[in-house]
N, C-alpha and C positions, 0 to 999 in steps of 0.2 A: 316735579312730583317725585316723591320715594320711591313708588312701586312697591313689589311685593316683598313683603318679611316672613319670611318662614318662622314658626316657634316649634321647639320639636320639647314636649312636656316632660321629657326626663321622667322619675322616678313616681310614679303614680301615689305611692303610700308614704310618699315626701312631701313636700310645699310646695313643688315644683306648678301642678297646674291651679293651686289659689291665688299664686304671686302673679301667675301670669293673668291670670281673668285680673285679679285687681289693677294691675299694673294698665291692659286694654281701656278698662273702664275708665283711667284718667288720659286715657287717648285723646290731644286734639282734633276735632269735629275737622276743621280747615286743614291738615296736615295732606289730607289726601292717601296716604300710604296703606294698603291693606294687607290682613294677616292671613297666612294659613298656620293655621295650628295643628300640630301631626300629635293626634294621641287619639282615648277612648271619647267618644261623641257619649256615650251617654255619661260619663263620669261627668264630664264638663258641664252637660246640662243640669246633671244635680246640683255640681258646687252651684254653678249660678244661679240657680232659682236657691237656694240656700243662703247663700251670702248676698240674694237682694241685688242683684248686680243687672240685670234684665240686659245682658249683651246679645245685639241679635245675633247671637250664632245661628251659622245654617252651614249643609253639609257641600263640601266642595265638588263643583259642577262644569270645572273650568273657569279660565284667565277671564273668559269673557261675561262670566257670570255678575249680573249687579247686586251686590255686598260688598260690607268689606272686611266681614269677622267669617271665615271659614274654618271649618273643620273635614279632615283629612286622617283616616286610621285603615295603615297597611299592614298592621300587625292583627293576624287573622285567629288568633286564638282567645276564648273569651277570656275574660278579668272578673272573676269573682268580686262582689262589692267590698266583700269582709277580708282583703288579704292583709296578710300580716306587714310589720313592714319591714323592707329589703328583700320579700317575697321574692323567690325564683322568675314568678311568672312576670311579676312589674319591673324585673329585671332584664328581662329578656326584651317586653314590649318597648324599653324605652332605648337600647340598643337598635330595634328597628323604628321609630322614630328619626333615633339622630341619623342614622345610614339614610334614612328617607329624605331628611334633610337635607343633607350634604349632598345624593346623589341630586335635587331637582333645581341645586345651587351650580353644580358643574355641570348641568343639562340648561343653566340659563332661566329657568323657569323662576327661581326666586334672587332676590336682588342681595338678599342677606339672609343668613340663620343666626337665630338669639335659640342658645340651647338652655334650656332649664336643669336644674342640680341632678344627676345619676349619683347610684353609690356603689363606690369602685367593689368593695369587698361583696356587696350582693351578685354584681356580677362576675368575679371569680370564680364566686361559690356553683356559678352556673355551668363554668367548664371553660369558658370564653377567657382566653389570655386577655388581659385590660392592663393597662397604666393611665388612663384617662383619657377626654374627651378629646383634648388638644393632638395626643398621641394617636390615638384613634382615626380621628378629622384627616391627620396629614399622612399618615397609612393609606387612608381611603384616594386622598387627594394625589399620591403619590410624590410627594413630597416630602424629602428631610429639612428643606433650606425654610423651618419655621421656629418661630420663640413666641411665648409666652408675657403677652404684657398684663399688668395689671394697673388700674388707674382710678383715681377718686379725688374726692375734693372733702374737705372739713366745712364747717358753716360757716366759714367767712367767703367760699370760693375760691380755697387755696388749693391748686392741685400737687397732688406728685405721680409721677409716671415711672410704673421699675419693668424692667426687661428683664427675662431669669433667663443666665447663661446654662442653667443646670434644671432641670424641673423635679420629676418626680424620684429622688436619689436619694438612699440613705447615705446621713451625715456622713458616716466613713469611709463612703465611696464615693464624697464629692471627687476631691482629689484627682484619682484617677480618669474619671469621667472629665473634670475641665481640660479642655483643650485648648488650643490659640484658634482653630478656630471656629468653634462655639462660641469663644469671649468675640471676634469679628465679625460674624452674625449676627450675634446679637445687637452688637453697635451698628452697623447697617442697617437693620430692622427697628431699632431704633431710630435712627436720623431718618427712614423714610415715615414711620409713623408718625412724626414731627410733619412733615410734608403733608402727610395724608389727612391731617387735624387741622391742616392751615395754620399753624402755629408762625409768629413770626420769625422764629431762630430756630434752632435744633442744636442747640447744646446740651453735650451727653456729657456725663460725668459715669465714671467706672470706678467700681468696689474694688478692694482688693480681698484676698480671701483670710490670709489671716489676721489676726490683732495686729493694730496699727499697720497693717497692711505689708507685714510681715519684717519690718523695724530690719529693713537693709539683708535680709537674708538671713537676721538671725532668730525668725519665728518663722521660718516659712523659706520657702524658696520659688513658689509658685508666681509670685508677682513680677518675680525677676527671668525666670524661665518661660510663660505662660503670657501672663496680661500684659506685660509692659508690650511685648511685642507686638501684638493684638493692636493695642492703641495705637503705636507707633505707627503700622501699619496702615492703618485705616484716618490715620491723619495722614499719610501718603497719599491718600485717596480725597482729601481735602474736604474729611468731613471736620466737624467742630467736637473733637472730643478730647479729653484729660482724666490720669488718672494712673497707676490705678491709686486713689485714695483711702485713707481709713475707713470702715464704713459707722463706724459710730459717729462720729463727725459730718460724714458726709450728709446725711440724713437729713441736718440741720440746714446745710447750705441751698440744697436743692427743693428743700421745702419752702425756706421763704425767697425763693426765685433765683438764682444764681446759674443753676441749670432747667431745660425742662426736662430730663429723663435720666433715669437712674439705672446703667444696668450693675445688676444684682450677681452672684455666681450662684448662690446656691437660693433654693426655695424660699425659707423663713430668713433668711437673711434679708431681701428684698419685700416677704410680705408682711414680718410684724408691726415694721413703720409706718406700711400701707395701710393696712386695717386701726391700726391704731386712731389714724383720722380719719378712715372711709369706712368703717365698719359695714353700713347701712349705705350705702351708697356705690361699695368698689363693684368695678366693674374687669370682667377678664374678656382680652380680646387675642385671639391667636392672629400675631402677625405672619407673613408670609404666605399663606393659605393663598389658591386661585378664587377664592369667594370670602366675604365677609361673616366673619365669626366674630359673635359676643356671647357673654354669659353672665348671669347676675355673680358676683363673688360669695358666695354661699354653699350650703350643704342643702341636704335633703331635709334636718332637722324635724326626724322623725318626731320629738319629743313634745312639737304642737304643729303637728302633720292632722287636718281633719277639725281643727280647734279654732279656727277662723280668727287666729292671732298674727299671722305671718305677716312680718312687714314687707311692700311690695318696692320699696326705693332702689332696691338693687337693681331689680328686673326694671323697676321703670326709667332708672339709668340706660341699662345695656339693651333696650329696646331703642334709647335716645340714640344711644353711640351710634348703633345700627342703621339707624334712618340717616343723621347725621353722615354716616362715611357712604352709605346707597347713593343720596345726593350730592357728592363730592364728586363719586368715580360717573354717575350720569352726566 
């Protein structure tokens, strides 16, 4: 049995809580696993009588309570129906959400959190220092030793899996930011989420940072300074990795199966190849974390936020992944 999934609804004036109800509603009946969902109860119960969806939501009452769709809001200030969007206030409420989250995960109480999309500059705008949820999470968790995977498959079942040695960093300041070792992390956290997937290999393949992966030192020097050692290392450590590789190139090899994971240095480095096949499917999972993190790979996507267009495959992914690594580590 799954046990309990925490959902914490992210940005209210987003997609965040229709992906989620739609995503529930194609829940299998036999899975056993139930949810608590951390947001506004009655927004929920609008979208769902709205979107036709008849989930029995009911309000959470404790572990031992019989259901299996709860709802759960420790964010005590009310939410206007009509806020705008990246509003202050749904900014604020989905910050205590995700903290809600996170803290009932390192309290044991939930087996897993799937966090729905926030949006970073809403809550800047609030006064709250943010870099994202992943950053956030491992703040809270008190942890720096985490990365950043993202993972999807295209419609054949082809996956690819990237690990970002660098997350949220302007281009110009990858650079300095790469260290040897973040790129060593990364490939660690790699090879164990190989493990943690039941994969049967954990073959990692590494980017390097510049074109051609910096053509011997004379486009770069970072691969020779930085990554090479990184890898070397950690093939010291007898994991299965190579590299560091072109990444134009590489993209190609570990998509039709030669590796299973790709770590990446920099952000769009690792995820335009990713979306490119999993647009509608990718899934974000913070490795390292003491609790199980996933995310649909998406935004808030104010733009049919309320229009009951939102495709729910991402979330109904990263609800999968969730239950999937809950019943691993049980």
């Amino acid at each position: 049995m799954t046990g309990w999934i925490g959902i914490s609804l992210g940005d209210v004036t987003g997609i965040g809580p229709e992906v989620t109800l739609k995503a529930l509603a194609a829940e299998p009946a036999q899975d056993g696993a139930r949810f608590l969902l951390i947001g506004d109860a009655k927004r929920l119960a609008d979208l769902n009588e709205r979107l036709g969806l008849r989930l029995p939501l009911q309000p959470y009452a404790g572990s031992d309570a019989p259901g299996r769709f709860f709802i759960h809001n420790p964010f005590t200030e009310p939410l206007l129906q009509d806020l705008a969007p990246g509003s202050p206030a749904a900014a604020r409420a989905s910050l205590t959400w995700l903290e809600e989250g996170a803290r009932r995960c390192l309290r044991r109480e939930l087996d897993a959190l799937v966090t729905a999309p926030v949006n970073k500059e809403a809550i800047m705008h609030t006064g709250r220092p943010f870099v994202g949820q992943t950053e956030f999470l491992s703040q809270l968790a008190g942890t720096e030793r985490t990365a950043m995977m993202l993972l999807g498959a295209d419609d054949r079942g082809r996956w690819l899996r990237v690990v970002l040695a660098t997350t949220h960093v302007p281009l110009k300041l990858v650079s300095e930011h790469l260290t040897r070792a973040k790129v060593e992390l990364a490939i660690e956290l790699a090879a164990q989420a190989c493990a943690d997937l039941r994969l049967p290999q954990a073959r990692v393949a590494v980017c390097g940072l510049n074109p051609h992966a910096g053509e011997g030192g004379e486009m770069g020097r970072e691969e020779i300074t930085t990554i090479a050692p990184a890898v070397e290392a950690m093939r010291k450590r007898s994991l299965n990795v190579a590299g560091p590789f072109a990444a134009d190139a590489l993209f190609y090899y570990v998509f039709k199966g030669d590796y299973e994971v790709v770590v990446a240095m920099y952000h769009d480095q690792g995820l335009v190849p990713l979306k490119m096949i999993g647009f509608e499917s990718g899934i974000n999972w913070t490795l390292g974390l003491p609790f199980i993190r996933t995310s649909p790979d998406h935004g808030t996507a104010y733009d049919i936020a309320g229009k009951g267009l939102a495709n729910p495959s991402s979330m109904k992914a990263a609800i999968g992944l969730a239950r999937q690594l809950a019943r691993a580590r049980a």
